[in-house]
PAZAPA-4460 file (N, C-alpha, C; in steps of 0.05 Angstrom, whole numbers, plus 32768, in hexadecimal, padded with zeros to 4 digits):
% residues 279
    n_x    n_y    n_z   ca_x   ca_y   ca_z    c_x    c_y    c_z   seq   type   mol
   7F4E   7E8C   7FF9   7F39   7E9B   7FEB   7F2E   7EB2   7FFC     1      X     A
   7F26   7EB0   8013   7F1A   7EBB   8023   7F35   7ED7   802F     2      X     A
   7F46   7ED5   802F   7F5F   7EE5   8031   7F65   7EFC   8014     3      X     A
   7F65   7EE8   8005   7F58   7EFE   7FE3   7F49   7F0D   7FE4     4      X     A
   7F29   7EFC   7FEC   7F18   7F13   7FEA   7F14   7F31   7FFE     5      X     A
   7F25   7F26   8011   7F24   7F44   8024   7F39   7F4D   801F     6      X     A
   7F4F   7F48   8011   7F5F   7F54   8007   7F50   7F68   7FF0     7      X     A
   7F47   7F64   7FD9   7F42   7F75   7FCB   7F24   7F83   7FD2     8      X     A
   7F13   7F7D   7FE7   7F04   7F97   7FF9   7F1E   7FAA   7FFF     9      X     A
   7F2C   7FA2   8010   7F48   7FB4   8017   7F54   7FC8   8002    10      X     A
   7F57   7FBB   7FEC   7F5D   7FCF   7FDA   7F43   7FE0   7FD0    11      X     A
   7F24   7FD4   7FD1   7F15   7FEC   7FCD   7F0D   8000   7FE4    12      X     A
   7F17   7FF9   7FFB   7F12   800D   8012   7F24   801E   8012    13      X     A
   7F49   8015   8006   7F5D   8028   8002   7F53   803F   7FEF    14      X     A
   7F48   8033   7FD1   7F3F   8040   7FB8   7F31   805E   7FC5    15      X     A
   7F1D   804E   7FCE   7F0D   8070   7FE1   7F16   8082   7FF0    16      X     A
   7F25   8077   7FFF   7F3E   8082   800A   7F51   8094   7FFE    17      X     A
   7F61   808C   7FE5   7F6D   809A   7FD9   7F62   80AF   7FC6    18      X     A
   7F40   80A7   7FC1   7F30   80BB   7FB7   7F2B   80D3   7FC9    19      X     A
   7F26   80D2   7FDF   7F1F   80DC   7FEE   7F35   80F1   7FF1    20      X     A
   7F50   80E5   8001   7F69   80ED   800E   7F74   810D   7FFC    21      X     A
   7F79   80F6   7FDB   7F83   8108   7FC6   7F6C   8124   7FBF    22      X     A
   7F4B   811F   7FCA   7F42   8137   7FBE   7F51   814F   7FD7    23      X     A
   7F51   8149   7FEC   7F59   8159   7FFD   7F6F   8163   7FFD    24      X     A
   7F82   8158   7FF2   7F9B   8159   7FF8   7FA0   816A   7FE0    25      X     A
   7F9E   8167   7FCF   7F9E   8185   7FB6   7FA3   819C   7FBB    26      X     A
   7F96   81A1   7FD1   7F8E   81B6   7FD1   7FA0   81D0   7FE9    27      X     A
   7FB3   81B2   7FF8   7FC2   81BB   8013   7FDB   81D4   800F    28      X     A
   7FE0   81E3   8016   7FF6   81EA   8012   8015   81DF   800D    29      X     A
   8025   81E0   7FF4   8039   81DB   7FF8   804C   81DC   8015    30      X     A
   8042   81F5   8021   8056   8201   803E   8052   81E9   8046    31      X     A
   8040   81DC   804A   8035   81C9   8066   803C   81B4   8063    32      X     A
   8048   81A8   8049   8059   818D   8046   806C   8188   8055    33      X     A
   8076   816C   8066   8084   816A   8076   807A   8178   8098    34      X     A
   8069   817D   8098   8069   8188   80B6   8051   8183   80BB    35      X     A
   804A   817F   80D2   8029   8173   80DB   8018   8184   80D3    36      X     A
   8020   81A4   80CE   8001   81B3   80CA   7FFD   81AB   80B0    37      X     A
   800D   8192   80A0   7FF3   818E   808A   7FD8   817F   8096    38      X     A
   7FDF   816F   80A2   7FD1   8153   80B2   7FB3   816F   80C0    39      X     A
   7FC1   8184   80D2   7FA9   819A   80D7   7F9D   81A6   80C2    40      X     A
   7FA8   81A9   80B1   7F9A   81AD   8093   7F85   81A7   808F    41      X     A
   7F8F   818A   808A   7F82   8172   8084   7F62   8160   808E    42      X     A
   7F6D   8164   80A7   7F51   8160   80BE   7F3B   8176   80BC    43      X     A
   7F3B   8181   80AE   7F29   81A2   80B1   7F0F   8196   8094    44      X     A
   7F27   817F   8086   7F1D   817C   8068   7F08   8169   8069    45      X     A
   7EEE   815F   805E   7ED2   814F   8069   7EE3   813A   805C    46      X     A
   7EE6   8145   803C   7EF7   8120   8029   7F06   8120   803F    47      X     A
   7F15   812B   8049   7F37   8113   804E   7F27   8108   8062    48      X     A
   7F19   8109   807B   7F11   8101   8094   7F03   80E6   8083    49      X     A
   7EF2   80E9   8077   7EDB   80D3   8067   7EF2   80BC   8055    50      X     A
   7F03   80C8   8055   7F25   80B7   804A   7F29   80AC   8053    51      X     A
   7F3A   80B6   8071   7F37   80A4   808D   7F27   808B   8094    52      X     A
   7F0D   8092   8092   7EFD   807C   809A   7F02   806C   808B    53      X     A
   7EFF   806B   8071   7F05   8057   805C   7F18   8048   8065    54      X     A
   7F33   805B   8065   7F50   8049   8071   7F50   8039   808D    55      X     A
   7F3C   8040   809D   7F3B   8030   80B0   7F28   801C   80A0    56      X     A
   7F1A   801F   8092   7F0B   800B   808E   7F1C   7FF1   807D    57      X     A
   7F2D   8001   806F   7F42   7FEA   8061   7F5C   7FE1   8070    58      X     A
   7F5D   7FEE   8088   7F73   7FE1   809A   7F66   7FCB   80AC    59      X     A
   7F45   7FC8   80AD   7F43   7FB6   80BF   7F3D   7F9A   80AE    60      X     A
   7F36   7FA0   8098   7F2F   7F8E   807D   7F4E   7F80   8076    61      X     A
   7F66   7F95   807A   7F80   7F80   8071   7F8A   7F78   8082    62      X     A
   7F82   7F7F   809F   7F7D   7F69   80B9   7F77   7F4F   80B4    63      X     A
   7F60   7F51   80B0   7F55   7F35   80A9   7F61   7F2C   8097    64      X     A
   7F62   7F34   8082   7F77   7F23   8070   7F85   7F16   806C    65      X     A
   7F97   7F21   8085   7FB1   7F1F   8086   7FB1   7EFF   809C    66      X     A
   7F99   7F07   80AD   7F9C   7EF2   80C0   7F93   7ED4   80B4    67      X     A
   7F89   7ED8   809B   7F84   7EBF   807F   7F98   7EB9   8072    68      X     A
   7FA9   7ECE   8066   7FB5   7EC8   8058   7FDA   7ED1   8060    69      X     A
   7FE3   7ECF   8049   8003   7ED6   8048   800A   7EF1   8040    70      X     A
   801E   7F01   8048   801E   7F1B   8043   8027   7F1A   802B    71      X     A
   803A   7F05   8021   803B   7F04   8008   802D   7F04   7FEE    72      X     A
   800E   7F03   7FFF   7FF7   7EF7   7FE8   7FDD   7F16   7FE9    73      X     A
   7FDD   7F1C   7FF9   7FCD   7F30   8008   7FD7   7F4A   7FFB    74      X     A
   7FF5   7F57   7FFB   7FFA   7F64   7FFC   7FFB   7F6C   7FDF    75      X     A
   8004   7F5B   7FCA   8001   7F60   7FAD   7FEA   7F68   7FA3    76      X     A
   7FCA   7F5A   7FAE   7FB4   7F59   7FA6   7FB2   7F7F   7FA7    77      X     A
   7FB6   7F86   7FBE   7FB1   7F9F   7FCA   7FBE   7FB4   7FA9    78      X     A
   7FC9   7FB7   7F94   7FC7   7FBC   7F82   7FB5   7FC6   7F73    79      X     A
   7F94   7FAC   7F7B   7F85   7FC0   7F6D   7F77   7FD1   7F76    80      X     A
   7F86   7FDB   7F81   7F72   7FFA   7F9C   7F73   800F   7F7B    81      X     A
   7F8B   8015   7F66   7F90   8026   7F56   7F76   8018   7F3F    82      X     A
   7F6B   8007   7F3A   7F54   8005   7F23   7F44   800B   7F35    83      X     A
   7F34   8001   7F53   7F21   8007   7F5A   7F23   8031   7F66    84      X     A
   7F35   8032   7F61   7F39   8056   7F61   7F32   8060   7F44    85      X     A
   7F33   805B   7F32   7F26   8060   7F1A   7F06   805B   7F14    86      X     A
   7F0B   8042   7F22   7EE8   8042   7F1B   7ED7   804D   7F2F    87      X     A
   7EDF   805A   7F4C   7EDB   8075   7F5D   7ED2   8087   7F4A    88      X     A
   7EEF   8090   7F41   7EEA   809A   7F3A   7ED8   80A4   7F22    89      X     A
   7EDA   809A   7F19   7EBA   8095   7EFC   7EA5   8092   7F07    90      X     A
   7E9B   8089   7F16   7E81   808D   7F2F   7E85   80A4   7F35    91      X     A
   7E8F   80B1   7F48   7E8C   80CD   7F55   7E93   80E4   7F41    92      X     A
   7E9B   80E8   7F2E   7EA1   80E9   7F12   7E82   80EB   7EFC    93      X     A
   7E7B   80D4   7F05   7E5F   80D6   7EF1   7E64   80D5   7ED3    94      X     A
   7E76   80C9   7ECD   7E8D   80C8   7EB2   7E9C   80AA   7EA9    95      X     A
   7E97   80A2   7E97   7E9B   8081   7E8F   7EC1   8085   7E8B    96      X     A
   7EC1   806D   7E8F   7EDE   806B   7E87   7EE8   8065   7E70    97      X     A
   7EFE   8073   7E63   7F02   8070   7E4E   7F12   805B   7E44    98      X     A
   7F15   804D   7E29   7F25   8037   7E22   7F3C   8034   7E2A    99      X     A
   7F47   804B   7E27   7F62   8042   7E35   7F68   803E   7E53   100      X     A
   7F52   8045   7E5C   7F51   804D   7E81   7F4C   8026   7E7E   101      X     A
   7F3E   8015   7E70   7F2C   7FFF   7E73   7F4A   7FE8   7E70   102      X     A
   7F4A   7FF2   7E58   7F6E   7FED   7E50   7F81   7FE5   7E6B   103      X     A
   7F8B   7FFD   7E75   7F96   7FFD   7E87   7F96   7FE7   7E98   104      X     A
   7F80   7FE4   7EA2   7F78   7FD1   7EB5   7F76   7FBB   7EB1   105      X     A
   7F6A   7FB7   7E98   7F6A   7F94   7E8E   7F8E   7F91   7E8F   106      X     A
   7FA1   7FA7   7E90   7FBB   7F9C   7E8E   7FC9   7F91   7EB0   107      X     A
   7FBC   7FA0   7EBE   7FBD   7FA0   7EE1   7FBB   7F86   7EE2   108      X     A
   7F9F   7F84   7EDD   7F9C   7F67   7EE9   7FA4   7F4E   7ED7   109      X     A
   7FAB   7F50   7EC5   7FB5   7F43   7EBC   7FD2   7F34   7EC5   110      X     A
   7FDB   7F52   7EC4   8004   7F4D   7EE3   7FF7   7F48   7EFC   111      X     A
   7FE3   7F4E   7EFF   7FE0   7F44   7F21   7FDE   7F26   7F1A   112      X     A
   7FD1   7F14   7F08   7FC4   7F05   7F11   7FDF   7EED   7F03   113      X     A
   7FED   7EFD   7EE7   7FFE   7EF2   7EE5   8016   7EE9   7F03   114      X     A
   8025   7EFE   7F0A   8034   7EF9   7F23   8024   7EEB   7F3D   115      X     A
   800D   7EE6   7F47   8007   7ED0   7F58   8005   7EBB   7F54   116      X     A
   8003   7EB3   7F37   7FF8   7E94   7F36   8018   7E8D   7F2C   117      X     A
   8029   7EAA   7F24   803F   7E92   7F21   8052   7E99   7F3C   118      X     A
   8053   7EB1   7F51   805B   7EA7   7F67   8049   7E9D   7F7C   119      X     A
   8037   7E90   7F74   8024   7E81   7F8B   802E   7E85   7FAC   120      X     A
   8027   7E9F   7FAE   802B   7EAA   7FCE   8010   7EA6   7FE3   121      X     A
   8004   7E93   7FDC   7FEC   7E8F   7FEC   7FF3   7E7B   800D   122      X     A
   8007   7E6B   8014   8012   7E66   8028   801A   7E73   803B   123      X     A
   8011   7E6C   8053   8016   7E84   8068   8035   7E7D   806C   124      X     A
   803F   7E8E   8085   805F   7E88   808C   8060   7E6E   8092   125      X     A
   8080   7E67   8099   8089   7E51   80A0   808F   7E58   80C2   126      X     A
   8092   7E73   80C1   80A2   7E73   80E1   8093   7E8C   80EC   127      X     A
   8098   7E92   810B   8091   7EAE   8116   80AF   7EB8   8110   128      X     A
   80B1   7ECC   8107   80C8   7EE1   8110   80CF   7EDD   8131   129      X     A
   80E7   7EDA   8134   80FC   7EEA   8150   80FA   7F03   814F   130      X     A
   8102   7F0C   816E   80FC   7F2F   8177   8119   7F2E   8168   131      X     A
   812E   7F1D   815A   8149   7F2D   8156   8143   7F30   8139   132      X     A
   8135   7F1D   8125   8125   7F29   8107   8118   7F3C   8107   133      X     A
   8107   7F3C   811F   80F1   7F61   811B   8109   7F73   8118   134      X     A
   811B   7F72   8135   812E   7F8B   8135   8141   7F95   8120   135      X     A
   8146   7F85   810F   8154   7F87   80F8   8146   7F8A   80E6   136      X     A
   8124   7F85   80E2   810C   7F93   80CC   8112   7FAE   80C9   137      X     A
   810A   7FB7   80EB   8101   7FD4   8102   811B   7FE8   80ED   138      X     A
   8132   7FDB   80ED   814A   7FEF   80F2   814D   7FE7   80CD   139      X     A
   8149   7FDB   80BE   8146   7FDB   80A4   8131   7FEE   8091   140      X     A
   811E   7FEE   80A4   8106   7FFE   8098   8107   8017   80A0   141      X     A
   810F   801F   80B6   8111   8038   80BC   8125   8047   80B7   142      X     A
   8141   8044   80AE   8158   8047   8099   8152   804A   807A   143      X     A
   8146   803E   806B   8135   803C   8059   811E   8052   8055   144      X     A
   8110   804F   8062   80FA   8062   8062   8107   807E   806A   145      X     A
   8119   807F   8079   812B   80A3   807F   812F   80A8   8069   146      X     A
   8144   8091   805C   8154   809F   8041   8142   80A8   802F   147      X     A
   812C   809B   8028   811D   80A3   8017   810D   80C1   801A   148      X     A
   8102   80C1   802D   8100   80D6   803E   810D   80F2   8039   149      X     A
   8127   80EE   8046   8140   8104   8041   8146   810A   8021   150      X     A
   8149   80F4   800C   8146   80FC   7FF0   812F   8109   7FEB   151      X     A
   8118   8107   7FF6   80FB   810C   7FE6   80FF   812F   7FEB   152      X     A
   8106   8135   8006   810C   8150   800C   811E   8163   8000   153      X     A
   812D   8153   7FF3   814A   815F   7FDD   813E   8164   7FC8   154      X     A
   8123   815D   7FBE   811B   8163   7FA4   8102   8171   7FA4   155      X     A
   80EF   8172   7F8B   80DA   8183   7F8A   80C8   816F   7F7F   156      X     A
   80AC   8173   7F79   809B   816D   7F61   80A0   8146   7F5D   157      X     A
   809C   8145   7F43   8095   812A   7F4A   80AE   8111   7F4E   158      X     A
   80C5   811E   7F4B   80D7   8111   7F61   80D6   8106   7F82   159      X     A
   80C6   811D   7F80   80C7   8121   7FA8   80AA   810B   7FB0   160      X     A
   8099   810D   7F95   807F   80FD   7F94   8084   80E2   7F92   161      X     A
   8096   80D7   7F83   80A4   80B8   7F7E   80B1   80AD   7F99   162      X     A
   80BB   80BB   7FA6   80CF   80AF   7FBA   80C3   80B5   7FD8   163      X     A
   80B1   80C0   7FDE   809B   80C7   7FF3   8086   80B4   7FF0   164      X     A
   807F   80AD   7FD1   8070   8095   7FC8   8080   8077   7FD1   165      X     A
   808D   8077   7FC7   80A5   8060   7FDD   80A1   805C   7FF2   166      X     A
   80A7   8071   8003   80B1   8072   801D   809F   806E   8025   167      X     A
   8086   8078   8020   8068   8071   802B   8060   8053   8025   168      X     A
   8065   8045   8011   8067   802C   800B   8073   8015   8021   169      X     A
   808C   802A   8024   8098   8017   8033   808A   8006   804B   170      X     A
   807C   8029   8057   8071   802E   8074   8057   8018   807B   171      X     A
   804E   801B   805E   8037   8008   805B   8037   7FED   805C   172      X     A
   8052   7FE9   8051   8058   7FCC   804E   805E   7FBE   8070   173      X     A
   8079   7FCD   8074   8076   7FCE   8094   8058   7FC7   80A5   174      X     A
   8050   7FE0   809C   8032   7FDA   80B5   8028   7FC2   80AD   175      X     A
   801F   7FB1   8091   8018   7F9E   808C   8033   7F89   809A   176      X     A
   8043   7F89   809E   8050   7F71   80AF   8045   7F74   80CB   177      X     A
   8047   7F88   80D6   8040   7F8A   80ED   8025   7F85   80EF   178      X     A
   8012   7F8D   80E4   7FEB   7F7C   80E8   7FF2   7F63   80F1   179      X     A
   7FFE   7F55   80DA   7FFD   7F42   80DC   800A   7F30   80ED   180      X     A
   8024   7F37   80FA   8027   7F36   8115   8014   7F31   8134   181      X     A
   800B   7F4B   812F   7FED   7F56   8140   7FE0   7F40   813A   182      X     A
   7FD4   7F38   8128   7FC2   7F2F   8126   7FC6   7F0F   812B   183      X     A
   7FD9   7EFE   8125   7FDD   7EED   812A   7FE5   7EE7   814F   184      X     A
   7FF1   7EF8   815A   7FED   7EFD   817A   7FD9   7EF7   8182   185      X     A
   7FBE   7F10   8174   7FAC   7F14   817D   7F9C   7EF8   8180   186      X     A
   7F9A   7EE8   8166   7F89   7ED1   8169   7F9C   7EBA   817E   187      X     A
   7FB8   7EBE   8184   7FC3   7EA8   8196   7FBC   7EB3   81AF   188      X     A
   7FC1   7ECF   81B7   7FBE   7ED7   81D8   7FA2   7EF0   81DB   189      X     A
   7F9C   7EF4   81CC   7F8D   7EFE   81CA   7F94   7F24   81D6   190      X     A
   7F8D   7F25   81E3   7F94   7F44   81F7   7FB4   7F45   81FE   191      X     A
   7FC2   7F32   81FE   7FDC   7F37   81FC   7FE7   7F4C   81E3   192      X     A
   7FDB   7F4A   81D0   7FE1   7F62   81BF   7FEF   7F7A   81CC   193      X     A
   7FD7   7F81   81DF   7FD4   7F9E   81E6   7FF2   7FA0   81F2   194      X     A
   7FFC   7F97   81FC   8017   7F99   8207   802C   7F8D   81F5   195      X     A
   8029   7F8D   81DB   8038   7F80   81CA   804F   7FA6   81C1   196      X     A
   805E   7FA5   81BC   8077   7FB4   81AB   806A   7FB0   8190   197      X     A
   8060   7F9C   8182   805A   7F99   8169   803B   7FB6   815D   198      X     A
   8028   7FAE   8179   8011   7FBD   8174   8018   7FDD   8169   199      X     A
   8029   7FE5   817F   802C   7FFF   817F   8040   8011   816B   200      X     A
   8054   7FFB   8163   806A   7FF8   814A   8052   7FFE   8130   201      X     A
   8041   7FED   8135   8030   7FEF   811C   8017   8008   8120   202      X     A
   801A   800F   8129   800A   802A   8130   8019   804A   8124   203      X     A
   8035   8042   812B   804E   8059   812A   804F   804F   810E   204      X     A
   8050   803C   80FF   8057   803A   80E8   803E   8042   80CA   205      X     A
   802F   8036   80DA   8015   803F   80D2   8017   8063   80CC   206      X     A
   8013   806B   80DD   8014   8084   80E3   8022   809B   80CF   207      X     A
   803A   8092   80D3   8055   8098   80C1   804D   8093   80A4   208      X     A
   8042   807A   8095   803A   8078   8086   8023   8087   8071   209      X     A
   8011   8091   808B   7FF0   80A2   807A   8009   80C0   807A   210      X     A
   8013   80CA   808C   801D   80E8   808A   8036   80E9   8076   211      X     A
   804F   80D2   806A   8055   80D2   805B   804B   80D5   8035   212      X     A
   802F   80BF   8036   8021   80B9   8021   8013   80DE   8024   213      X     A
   8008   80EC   8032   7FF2   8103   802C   8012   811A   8027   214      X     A
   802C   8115   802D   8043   8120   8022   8046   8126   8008   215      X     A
   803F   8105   7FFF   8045   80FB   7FE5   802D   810A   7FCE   216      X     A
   8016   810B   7FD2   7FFE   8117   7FCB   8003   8125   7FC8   217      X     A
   800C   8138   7FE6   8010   8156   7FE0   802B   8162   7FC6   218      X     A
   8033   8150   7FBF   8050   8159   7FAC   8048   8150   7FA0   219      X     A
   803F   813E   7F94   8040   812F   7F75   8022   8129   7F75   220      X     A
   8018   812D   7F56   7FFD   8119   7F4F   8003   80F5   7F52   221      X     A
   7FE1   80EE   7F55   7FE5   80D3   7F53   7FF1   80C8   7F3B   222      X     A
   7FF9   80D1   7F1F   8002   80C1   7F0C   8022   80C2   7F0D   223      X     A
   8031   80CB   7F28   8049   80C4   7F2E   8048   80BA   7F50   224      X     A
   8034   80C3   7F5E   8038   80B2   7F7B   8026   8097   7F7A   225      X     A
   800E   8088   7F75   8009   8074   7F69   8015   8066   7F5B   226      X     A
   8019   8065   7F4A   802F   804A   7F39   8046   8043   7F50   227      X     A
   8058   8053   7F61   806B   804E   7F6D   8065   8041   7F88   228      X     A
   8048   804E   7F8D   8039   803E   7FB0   8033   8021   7F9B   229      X     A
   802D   8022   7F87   8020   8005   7F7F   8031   7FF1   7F7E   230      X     A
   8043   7FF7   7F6E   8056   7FDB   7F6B   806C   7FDA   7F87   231      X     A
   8077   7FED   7F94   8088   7FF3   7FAB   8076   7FDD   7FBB   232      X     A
   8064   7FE7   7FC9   805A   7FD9   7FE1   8056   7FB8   7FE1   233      X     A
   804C   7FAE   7FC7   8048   7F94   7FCA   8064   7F7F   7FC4   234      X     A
   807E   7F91   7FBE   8093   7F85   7FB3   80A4   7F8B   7FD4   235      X     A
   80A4   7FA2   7FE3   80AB   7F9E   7FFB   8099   7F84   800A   236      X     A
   8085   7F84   8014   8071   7F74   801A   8078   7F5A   8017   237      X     A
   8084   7F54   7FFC   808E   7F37   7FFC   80A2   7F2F   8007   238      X     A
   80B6   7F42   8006   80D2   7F4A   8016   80D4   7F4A   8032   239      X     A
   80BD   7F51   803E   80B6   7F4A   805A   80A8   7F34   805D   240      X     A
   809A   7F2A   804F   808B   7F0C   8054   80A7   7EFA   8051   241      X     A
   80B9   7EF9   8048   80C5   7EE6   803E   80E0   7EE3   8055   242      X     A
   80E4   7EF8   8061   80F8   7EFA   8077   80ED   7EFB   808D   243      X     A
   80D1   7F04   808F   80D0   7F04   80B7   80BC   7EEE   80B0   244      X     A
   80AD   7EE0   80A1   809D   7ED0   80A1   809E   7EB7   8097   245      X     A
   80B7   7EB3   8087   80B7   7E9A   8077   80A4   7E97   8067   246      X     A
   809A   7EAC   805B   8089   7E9F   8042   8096   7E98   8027   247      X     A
   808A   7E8E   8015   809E   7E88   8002   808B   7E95   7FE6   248      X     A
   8092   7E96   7FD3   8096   7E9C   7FB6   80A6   7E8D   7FA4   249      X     A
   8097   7E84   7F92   80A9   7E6B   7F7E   80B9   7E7B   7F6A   250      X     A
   80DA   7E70   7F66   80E4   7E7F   7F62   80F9   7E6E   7F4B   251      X     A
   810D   7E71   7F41   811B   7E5F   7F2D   8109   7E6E   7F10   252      X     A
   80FD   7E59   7EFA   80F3   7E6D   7EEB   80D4   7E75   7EE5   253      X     A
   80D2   7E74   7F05   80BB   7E86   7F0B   80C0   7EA0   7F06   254      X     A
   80D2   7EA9   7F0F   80D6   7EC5   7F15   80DA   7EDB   7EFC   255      X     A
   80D6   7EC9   7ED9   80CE   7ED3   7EC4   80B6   7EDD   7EC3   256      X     A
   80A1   7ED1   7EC5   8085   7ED5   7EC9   807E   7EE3   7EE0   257      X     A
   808A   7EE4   7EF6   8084   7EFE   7F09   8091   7F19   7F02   258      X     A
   80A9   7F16   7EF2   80B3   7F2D   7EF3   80A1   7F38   7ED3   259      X     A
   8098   7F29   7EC9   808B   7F36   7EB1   8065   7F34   7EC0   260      X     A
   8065   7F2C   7ECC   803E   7F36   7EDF   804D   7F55   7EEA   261      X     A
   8061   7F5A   7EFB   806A   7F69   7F0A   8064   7F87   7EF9   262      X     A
   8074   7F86   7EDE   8078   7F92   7ECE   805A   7FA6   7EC6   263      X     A
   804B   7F91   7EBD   8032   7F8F   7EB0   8021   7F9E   7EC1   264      X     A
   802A   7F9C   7EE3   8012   7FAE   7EF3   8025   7FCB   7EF3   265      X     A
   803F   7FC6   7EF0   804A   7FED   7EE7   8035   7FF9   7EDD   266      X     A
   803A   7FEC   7EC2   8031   7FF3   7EA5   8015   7FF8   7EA8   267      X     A
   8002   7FEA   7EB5   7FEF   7FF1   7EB6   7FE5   8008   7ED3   268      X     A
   7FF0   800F   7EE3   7FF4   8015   7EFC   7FFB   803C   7EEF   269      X     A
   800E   8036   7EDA   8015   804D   7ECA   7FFD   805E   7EB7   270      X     A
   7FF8   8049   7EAD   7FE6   8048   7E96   7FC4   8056   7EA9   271      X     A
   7FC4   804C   7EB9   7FAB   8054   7ED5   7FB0   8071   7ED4   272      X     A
   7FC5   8070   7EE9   7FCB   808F   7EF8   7FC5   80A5   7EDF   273      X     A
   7FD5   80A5   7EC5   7FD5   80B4   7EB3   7FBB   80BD   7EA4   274      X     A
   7FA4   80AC   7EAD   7F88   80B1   7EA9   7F7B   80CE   7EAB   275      X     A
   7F74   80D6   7E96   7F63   80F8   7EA3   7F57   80EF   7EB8   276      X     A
   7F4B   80E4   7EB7   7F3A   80E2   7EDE   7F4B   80E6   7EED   277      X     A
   7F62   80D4   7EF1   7F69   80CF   7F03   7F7F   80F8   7F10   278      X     A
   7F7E   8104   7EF4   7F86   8120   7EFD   7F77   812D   7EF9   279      X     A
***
C-alpha cells in the first residue's frame, strides 16, 4: 500500500514536470534538437528549471517506492502522471474539463486497475541480480535505446516523436531498475552506494533519459510522445523486474485481462493526449 501511494505522488510530481518541461520546450529551436545547446536553451527557461525540481521531486518519491515495493507494481501505477497532466492542466488553465477529457480517464484507470489486480505484481523479487545479468541488461538497453535513436534521426515530425518517446521510455525504465538497485544497497550498506557502478550507471542513464524525452517534445506534440512514454515504460519495467529481479506476474489466462487493462490505458492514454488542453 504504502509503495502505491508514493508511487502515484510520483506520477503527480512527473505530471508538473511534463507541464512545465513541454511549456518550454515549444518553443526551442528545431536546429538544437539532438545537440546539447537545446539543454542551454533550455536552462535560460524559468518553466523548464521549475520542471526539474518537480522531477527531482518525483525521482526521490519513486525511490521510496521502489524501496516498498516491486518494479513490477510501481512502475505501471506511474501511468497516471498523463490524467494528473490534464487536470494541471485545467488548474493552470483556469478551464474545466471536458466530457470527453473525463471519459478518457475513467478509461485509464479503469486498464490500470484492470491489469494489476489481474497481474498482481505487488511481490518484491525473488533474487539480487549477478554483475553477469546487469552486464547483459547494460549491453541490451543500450543497443536498444541506439537503434531507436538512429531511426528517430532518419525521420521527421511525429515519427521521430514516437520512437524518441520509446527510447526515452526505455531510459526511464532502466533508471527505475537501477534506483532500485541503489536503493536496496543503500538500506543493506548504506554509503557503500557511493562506490557502487550501479549509482553512477543510474545517473548516466537518468541523464540520457530527461535529454532524449526534451528531444522527443521538441519534434512531436504530447498526443504522439505521451501515449508511447505511457504504455512503453511500464511494459519495459516489467521486463526488467522479471529478469534481473525475479518478480513475477500471473500469467496462463491471466494474460487476457492484462492484455485487455493494457489496451484500455492506450485507448485512454490516446484519448488524453488528443485533448485541446493538452495542445
Amino acid at each position: 500500500m504504502i509503495a502505491a501511494i508514493l508511487a502515484v505522488l510520483t506520477a503527480a510530481c512527473n505530471a508538473l514536470s511534463s507541464v512545465l518541461q513541454r511549456q518550454a520546450a515549444r518553443t526551442a529551436p528545431q536546429s538544437r534538437v539532438f545537440k546539447l545547446a537545446l539543454i542551454g536553451y533550455l536552462i535560460r527557461q524559468p518553466s523548464w528549471l521549475g520542471g526539474m525540481a518537480a522531477l527531482i521531486g518525483g525521482f526521490l518519491l519513486q525511490a521510496a517506492a521502489l524501496n516498498f515495493g516491486a518494479l513490477a507494481l510501481v512502475q505501471p501505477i506511474l501511468v497516471t502522471e498523463l490524467p494528473f497532466t490534464m487536470i494541471l492542466l485545467s488548474l493552470i488553465l483556469h478551464v474545466h474539463l471536458d466530457r470527453g477529457s473525463w471519459l478518457a480517464i475513467g478509461i485509464l484507470t479503469v486498464g490500470l486497475a484492470l491489469f494489476l489486480v489481474s497481474a498482481d505484481p505487488g511481490q518484491s523479487g525473488t533474487r539480487a541480480p549477478t554483475a553477469d545479468i546487469w552486464l547483459i541488461a547494460v549491453i541490451v538497453t543500450v543497443v536498444v535505446a541506439a537503434a531507436l535513436v538512429a531511426m528517430a534521426k532518419a525521420r521527421i515530425g511525429p515519427h521521430r516523436g514516437a520512437l524518441l518517446g520509446i527510447a526515452s521510455a526505455v531510459g526511464f525504465a532502466f533508471t527505475a531498475a537501477l534506483i532500485k538497485e541503489n536503493t536496496e544497497l543503500f538500506t543493506a550498506e548504506n554509503v557503500a552506494v557511493l562506490t557502487s557502478w550501479s549509482l553512477y550507471a543510474m545517473i548516466v542513464a537518468g541523464l540520457f533519459s530527461v535529454f532524449v524525452l526534451q528531444s522527443a517534445l521538441s519534434s512531436a506534440s504530447l498526443v504522439v510522445v505521451q501515449p508511447t512514454l505511457n504504455i512503453a515504460d511500464p511494459v519495459v519495467s516489467i521486463m526488467y523486474g522479471v529478469a534481473l529481479f525475479g518478480e513475477n506476474i500471473r500469467l496462463g489466462w491471466w494474460i487476457g485481462p492484462e492484455l485487455i487493462g493494457v489496451g484500455l490505458i492506450f485507448y485512454g492514454s490516446v484519448l488524453l493526449s488528443r485533448s485541446p488542453l493538452v495542445r
